[in-house]
C-alpha atoms as an extended CHARMM CRD file, in Angstrom:
* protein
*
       192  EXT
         1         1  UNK       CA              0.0000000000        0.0000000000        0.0000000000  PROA      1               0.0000000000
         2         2  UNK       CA              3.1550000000        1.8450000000        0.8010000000  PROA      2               0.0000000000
         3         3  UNK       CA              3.1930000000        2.5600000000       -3.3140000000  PROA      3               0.0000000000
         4         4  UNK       CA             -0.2510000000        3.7150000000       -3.1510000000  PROA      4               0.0000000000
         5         5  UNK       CA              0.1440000000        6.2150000000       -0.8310000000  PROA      5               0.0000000000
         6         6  UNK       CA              3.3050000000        7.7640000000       -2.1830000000  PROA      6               0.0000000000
         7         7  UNK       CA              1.5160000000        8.0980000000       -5.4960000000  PROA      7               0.0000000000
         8         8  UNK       CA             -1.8720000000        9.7570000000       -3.6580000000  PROA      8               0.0000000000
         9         9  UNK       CA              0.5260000000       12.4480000000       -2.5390000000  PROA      9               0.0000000000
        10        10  UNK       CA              2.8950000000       13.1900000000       -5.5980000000  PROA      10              0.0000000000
        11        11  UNK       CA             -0.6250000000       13.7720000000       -7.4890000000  PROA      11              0.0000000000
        12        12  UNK       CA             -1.8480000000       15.9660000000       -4.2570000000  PROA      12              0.0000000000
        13        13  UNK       CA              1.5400000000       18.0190000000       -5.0780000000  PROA      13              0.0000000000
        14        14  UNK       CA              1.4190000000       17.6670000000       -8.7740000000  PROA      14              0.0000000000
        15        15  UNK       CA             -1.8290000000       19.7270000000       -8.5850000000  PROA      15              0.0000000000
        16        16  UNK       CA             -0.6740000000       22.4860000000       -6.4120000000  PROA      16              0.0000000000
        17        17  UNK       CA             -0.3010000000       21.0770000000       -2.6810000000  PROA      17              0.0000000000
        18        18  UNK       CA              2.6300000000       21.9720000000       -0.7930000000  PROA      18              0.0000000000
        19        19  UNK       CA              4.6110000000       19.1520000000        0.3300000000  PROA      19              0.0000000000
        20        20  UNK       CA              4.8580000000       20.3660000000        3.8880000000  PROA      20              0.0000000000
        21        21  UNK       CA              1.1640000000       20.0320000000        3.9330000000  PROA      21              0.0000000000
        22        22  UNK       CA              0.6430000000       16.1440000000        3.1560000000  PROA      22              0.0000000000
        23        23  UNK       CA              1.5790000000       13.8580000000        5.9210000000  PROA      23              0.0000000000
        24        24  UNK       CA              3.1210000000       10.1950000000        5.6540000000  PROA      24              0.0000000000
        25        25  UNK       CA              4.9420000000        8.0850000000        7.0900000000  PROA      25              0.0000000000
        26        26  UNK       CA              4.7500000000        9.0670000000       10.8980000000  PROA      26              0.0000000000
        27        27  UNK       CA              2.7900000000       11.4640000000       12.8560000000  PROA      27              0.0000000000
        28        28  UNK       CA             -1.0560000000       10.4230000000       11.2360000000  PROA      28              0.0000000000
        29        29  UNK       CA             -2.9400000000       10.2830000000       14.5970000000  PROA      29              0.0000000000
        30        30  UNK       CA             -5.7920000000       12.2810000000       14.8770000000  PROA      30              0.0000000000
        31        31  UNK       CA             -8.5300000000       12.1660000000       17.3220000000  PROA      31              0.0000000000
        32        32  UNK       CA            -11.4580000000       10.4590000000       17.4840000000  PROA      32              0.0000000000
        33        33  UNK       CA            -14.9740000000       10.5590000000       19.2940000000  PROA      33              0.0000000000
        34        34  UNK       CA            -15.5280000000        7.6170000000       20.4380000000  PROA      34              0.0000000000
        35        35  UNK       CA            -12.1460000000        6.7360000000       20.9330000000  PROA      35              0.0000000000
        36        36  UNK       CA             -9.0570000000        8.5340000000       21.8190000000  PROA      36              0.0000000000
        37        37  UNK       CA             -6.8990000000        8.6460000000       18.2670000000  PROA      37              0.0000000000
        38        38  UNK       CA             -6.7610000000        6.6550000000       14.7520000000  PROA      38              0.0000000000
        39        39  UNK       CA             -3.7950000000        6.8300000000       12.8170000000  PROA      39              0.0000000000
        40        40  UNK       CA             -4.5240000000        7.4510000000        9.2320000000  PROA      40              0.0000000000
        41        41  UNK       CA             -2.0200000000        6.8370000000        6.0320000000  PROA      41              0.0000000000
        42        42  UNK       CA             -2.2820000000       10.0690000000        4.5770000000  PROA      42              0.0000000000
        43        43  UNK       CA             -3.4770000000       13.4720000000        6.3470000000  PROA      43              0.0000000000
        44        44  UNK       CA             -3.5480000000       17.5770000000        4.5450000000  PROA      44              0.0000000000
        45        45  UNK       CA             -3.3060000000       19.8890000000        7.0920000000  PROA      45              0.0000000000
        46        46  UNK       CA             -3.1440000000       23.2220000000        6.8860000000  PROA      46              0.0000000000
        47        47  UNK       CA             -2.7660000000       26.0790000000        9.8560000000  PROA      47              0.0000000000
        48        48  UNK       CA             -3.7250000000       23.9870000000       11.9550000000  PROA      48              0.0000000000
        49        49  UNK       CA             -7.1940000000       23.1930000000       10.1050000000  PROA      49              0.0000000000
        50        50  UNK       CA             -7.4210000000       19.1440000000        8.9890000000  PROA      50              0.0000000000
        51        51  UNK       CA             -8.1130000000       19.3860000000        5.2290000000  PROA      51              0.0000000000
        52        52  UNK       CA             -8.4490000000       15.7810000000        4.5230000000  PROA      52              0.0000000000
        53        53  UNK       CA             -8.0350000000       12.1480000000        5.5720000000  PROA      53              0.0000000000
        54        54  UNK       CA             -7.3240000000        9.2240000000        3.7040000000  PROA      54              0.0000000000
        55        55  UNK       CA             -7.5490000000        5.4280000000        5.0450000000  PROA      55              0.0000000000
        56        56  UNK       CA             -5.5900000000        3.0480000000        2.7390000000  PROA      56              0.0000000000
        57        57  UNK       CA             -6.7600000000       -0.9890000000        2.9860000000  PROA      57              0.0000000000
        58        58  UNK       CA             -6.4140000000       -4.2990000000        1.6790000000  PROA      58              0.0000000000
        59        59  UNK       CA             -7.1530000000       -7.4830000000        1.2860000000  PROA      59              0.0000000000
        60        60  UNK       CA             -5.2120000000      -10.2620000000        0.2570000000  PROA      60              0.0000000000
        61        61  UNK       CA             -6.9460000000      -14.1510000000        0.4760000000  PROA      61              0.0000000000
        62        62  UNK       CA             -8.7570000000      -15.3230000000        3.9130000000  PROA      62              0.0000000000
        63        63  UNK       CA            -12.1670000000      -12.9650000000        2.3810000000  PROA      63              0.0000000000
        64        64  UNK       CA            -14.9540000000      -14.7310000000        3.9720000000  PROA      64              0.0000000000
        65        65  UNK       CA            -15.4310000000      -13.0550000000        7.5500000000  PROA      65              0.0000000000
        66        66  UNK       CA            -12.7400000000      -10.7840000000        6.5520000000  PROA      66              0.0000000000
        67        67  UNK       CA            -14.8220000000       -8.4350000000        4.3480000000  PROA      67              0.0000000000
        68        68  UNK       CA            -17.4970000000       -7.7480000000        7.4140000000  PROA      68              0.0000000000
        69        69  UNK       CA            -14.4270000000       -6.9650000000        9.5510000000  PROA      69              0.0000000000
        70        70  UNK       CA            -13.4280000000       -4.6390000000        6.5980000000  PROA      70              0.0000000000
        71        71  UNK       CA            -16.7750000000       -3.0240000000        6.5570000000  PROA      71              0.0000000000
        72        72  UNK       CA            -17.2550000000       -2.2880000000       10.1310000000  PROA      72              0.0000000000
        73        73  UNK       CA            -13.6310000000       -0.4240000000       10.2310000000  PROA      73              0.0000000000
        74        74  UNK       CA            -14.2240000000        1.4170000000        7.2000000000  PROA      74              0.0000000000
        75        75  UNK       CA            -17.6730000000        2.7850000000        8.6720000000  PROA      75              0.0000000000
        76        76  UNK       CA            -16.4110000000        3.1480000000       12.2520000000  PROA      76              0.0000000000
        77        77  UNK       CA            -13.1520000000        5.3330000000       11.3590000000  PROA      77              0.0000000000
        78        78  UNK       CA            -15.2070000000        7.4450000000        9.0400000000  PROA      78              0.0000000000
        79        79  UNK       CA            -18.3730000000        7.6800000000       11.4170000000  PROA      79              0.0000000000
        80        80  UNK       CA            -15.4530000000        8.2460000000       14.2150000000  PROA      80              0.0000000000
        81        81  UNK       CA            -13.5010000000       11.3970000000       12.7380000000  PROA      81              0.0000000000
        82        82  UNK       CA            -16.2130000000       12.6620000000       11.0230000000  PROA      82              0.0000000000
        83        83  UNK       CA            -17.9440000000       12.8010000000       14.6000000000  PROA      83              0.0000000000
        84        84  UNK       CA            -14.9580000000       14.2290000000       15.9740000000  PROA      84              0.0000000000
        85        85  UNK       CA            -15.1450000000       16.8300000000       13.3080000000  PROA      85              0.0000000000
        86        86  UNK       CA            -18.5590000000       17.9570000000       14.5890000000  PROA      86              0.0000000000
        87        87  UNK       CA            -17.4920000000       18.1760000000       18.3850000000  PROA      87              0.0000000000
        88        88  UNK       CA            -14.8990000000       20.5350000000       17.5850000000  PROA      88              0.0000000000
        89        89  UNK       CA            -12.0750000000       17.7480000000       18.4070000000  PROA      89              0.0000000000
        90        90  UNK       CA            -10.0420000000       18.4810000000       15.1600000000  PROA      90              0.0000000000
        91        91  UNK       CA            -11.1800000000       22.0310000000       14.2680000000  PROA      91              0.0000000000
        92        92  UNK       CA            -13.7720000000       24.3480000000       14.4640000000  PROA      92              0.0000000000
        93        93  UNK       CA            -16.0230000000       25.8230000000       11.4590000000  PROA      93              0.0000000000
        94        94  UNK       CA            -14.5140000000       25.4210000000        7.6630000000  PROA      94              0.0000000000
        95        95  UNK       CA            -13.5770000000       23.3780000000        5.9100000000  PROA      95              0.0000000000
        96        96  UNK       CA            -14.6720000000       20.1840000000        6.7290000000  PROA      96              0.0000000000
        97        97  UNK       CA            -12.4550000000       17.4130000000        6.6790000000  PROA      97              0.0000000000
        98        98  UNK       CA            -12.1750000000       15.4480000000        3.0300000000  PROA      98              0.0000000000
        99        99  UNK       CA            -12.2990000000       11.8060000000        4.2320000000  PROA      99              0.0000000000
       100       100  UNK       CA            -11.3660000000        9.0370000000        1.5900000000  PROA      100             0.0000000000
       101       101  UNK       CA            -11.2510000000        5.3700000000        1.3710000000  PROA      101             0.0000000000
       102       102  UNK       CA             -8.7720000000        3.2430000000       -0.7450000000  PROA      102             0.0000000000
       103       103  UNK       CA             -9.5930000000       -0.1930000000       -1.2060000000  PROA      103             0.0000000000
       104       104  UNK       CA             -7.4630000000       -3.0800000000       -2.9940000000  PROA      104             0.0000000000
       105       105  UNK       CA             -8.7470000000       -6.3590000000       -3.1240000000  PROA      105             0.0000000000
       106       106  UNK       CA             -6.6820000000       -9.1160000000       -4.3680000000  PROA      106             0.0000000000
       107       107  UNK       CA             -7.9250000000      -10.2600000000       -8.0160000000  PROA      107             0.0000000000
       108       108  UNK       CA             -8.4480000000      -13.7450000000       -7.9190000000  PROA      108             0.0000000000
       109       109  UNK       CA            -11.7230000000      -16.4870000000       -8.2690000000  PROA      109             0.0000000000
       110       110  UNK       CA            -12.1710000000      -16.7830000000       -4.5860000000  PROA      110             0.0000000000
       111       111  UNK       CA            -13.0060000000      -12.7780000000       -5.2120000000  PROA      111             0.0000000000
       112       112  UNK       CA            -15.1370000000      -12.9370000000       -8.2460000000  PROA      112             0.0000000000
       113       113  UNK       CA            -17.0860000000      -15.9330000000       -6.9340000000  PROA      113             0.0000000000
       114       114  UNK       CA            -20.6350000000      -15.8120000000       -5.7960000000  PROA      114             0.0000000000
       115       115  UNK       CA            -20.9160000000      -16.1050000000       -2.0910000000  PROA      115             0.0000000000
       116       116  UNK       CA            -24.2680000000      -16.8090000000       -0.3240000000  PROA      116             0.0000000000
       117       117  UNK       CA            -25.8660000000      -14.4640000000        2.3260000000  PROA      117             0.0000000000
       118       118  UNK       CA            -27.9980000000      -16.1060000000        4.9090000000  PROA      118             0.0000000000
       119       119  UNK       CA            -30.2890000000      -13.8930000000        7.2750000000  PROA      119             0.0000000000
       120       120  UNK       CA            -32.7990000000      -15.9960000000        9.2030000000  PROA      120             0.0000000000
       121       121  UNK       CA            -35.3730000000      -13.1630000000       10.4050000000  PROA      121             0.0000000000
       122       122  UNK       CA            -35.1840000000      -10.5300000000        7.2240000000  PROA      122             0.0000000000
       123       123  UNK       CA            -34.3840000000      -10.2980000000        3.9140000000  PROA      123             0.0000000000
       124       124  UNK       CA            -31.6350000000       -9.0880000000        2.9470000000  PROA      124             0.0000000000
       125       125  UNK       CA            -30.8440000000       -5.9090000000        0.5020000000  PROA      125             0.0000000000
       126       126  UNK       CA            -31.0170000000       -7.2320000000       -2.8650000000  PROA      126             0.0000000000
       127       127  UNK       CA            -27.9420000000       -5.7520000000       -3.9320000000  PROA      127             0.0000000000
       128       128  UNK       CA            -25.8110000000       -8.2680000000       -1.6980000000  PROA      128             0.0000000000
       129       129  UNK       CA            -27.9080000000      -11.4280000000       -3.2640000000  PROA      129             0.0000000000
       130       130  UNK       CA            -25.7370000000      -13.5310000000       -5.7950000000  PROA      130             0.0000000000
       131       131  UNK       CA            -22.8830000000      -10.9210000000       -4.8140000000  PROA      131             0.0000000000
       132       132  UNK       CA            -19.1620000000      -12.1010000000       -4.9860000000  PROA      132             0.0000000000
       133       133  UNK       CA            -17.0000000000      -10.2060000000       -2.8100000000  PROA      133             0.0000000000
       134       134  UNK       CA            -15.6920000000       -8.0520000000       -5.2030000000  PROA      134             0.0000000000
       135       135  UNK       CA            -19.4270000000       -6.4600000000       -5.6520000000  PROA      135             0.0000000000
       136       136  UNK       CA            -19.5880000000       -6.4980000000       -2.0420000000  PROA      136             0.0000000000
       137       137  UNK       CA            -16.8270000000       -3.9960000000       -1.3220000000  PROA      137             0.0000000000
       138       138  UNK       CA            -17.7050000000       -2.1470000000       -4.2990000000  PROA      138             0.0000000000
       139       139  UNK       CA            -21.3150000000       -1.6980000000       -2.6990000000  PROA      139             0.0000000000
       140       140  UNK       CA            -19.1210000000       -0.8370000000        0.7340000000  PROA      140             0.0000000000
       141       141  UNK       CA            -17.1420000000        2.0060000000       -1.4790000000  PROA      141             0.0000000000
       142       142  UNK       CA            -20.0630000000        3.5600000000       -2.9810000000  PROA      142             0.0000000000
       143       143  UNK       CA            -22.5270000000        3.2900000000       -0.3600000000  PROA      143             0.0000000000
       144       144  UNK       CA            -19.7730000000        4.7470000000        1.9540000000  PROA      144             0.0000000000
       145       145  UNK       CA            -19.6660000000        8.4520000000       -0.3500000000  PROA      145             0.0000000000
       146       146  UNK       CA            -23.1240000000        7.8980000000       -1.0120000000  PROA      146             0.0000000000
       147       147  UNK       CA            -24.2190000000        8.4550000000        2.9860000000  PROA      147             0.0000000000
       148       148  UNK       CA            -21.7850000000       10.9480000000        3.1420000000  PROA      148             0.0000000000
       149       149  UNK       CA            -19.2760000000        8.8270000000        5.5850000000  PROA      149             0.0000000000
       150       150  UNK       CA            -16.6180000000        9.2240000000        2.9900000000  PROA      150             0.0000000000
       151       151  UNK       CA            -16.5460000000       12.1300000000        0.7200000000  PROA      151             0.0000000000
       152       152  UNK       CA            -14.5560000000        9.6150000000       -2.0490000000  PROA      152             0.0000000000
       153       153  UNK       CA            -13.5150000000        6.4830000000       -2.3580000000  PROA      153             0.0000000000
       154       154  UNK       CA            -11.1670000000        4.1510000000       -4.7730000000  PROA      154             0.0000000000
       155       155  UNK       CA            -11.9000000000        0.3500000000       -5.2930000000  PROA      155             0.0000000000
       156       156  UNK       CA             -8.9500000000       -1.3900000000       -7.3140000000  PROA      156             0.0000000000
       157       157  UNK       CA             -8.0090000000       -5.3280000000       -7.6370000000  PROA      157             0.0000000000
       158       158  UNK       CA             -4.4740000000       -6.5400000000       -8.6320000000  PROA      158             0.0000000000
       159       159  UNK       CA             -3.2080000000      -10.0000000000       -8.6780000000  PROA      159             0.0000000000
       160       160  UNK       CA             -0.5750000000      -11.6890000000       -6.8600000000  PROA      160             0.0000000000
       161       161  UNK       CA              2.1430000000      -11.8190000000       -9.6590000000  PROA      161             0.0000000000
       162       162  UNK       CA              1.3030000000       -9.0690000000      -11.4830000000  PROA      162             0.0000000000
       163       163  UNK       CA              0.7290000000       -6.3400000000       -8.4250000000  PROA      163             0.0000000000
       164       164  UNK       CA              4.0590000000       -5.9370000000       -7.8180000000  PROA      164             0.0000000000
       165       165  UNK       CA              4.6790000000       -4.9470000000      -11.3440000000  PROA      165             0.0000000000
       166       166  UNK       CA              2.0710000000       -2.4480000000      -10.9820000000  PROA      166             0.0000000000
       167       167  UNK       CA             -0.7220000000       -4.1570000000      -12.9680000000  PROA      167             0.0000000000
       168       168  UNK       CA             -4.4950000000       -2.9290000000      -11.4030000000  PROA      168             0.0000000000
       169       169  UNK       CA             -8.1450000000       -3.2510000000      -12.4100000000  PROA      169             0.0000000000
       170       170  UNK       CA            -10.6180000000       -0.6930000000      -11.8490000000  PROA      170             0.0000000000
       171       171  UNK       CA            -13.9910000000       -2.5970000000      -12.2210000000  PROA      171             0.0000000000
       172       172  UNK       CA            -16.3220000000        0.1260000000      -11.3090000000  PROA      172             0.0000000000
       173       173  UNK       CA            -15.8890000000        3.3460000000      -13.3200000000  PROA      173             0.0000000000
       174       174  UNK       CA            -17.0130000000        5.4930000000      -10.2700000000  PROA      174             0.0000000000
       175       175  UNK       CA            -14.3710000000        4.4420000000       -7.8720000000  PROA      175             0.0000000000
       176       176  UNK       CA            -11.7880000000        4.6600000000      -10.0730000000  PROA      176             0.0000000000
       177       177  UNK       CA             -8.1560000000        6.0600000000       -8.7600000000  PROA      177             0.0000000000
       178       178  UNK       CA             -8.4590000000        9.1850000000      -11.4080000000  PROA      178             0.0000000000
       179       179  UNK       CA            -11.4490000000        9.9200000000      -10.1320000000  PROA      179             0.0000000000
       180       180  UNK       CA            -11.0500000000        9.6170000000       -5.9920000000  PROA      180             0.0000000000
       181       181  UNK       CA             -7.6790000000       12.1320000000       -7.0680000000  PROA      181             0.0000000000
       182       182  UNK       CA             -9.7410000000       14.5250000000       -8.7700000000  PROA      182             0.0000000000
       183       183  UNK       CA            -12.3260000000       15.0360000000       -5.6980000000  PROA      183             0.0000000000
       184       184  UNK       CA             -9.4060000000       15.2000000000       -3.2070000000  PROA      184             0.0000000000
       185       185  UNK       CA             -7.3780000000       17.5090000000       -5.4390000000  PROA      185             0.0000000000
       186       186  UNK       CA            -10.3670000000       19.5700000000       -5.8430000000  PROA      186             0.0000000000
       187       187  UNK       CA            -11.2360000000       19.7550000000       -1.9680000000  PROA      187             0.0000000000
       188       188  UNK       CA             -7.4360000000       20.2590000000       -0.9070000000  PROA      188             0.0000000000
       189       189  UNK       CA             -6.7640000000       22.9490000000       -3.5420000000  PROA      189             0.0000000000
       190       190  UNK       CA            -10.4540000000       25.1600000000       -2.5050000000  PROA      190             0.0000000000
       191       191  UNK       CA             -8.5180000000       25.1340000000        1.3710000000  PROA      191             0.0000000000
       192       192  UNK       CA             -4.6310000000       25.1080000000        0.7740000000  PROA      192             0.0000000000
């Protein structure tokens, strides 16, 4: 992820960010509200003011109970800073925090497979029936900006053998890498 990251902030400072601004490496913890601190993978701040927080993830074999693990951190540090935002933890008044979510899932059958969902008392959505769990953390991604826990997210798969040569799918055209860059450019450079 260490790649992804790197590139995330060369584009942040190919569009205009100052490099003293974007924070990697060390130093990422900011606080939370229903905990003490998170540390993040990439933070823009800016006089003090958070401009935006990015959460970089993974996922590499072992899926089954691993992608409801994945889910309930992705919504709990979102839901967590962004709460923190609003009780004047971070900063107060404008801007608001840019959050973002990167996501790589490892591209193999196990993750293109359809996986069966069984809930004995409801139904459940019908977006997660006949779902492999590829279309499952896409659904997290988008649902995630849609409900306004994440103002962007990125949803990528690379294989094994060919991830290290820097080989990457982007199966849904709205969580694309270009795209999450453009909204986070966009938000950095209306507060930097």
């Amino acid at each position: 992820m260490g790649a992804l990251i790197d590139l995330t902030k060369a584009v942040l400072c190919e569009n205009g960010c100052a490099d003293r601004h974007v924070v990697t490496g060390s130093r990422l913890e900011l606080p939370g509200y229903f905990r003490p601190a998170k540390q993040w993978a990439l933070i823009v701040i800016r006089d003090g003011r958070l401009i935006a927080a990015v959460e970089f993830k993974s996922q590499i074999g072992s899926l089954g109970n691993n992608v409801n693990n994945r889910a309930e951190e992705a919504i709990g540090n979102g839901v967590d800073l962004g709460r923190a935002y609003e009780h004047g933890l971070i900063h107060e008044g404008l801007p608001r925090p840019w959050i973002g979510y990167v996501f790589l899932l490892e591209d193999c059958d196990d993750a293109r497979s359809v996986v069966s969902v069984r809930t004995p008392h409801f139904s459940v959505s019908p977006d997660f029936t006949n779902a492999s769990y590829q279309r499952r953390y896409e659904l997290l991604c988008e649902r995630l900006v849609q409900d306004d826990i994440y103002q962007g997210a990125c949803f990528l798969m690379s294989g094994r053998e060919t991830g290290p040569r820097g080989a990457y799918l982007e199966p849904n055209p709205a969580l694309t890498f270009e795209r999450f860059t453009s909204a986070l450019c966009g938000h950095v450079q209306a507060h930097t």
